[in-house]
C-alpha positions in Angstrom: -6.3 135.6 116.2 -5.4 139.1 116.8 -1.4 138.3 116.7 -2.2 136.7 113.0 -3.9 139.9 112.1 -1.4 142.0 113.3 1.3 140.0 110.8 -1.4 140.5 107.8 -1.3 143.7 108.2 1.9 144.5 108.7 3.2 142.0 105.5 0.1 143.6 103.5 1.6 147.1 104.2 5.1 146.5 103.5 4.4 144.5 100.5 2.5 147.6 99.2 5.2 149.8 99.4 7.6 147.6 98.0 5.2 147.1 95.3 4.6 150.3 94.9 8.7 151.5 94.8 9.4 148.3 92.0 6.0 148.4 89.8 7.1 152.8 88.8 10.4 151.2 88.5 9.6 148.5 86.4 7.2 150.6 83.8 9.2 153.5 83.9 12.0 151.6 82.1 9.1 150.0 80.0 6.9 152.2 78.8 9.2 154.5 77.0 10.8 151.7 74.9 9.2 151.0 71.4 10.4 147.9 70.6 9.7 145.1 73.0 11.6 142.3 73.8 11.3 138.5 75.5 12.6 140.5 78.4 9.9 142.9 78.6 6.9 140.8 78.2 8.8 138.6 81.1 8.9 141.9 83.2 5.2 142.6 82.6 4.1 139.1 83.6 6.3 139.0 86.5 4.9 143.1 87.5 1.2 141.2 86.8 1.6 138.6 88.9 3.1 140.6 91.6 0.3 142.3 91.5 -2.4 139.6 92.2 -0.2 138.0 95.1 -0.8 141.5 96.5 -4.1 141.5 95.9 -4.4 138.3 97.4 -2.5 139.0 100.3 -4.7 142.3 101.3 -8.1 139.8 100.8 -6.2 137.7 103.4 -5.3 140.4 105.7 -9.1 141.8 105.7 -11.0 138.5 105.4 -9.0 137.6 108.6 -10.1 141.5 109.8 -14.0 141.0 109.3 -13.5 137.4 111.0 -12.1 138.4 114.2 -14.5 141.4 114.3 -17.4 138.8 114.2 -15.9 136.5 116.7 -15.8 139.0 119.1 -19.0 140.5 118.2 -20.9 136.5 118.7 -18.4 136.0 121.9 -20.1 140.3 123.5 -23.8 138.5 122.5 -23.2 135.1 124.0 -22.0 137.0 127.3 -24.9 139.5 127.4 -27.5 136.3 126.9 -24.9 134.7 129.7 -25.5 137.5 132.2 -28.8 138.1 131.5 -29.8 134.1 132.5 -27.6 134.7 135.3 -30.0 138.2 136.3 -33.6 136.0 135.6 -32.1 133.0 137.6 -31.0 135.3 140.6 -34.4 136.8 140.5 -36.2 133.6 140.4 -34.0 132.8 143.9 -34.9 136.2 145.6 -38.8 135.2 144.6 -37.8 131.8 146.4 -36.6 133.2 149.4 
């Protein structure tokens, strides 16, 4: 889980500074031009879309975040309720004894 985390992130972050780098590229040559073409709309969408993938992509990489964080949060509780059965039961023997 952690390993698939750890690939998130590391996609997430490299896609943001790719995006980053191309989307100033992309309206820099766009915004000063006053007549638009086919071209430029196709630009925009394409900028727009890329854009939502990444979106996308960093829910992914923090959905998957929060999801470990809980696992291993239920896995601490399910061994402190473990350890403290094994305490009452080891108590119950001394009494025994």
């Amino acid at each position: 889980m952690l390993r698939s985390e750890l690939g998130l992130r590391n996609q997430f972050y490299v896609c943001l500074a790719a995006s980053i780098i191309c989307q100033s590229g992309i309206w820099y040559v766009l915004l000063p031009e006053t007549e638009w073409g086919t071209s430029s709309y196709v630009l925009i969408a394409i900028s727009l879309l890329a854009l939502l993938c990444l979106i996308g992509l960093g829910y992914c990489y923090y959905s998957a975040r929060g999801t470990r964080r809980n696992f291993e949060k239920m896995r601490r509780e399910q061994q402190a309720e473990m350890n403290a059965m094994i305490d009452e039961i080891q108590k119950v023997r001394r009494r025994l004894s």
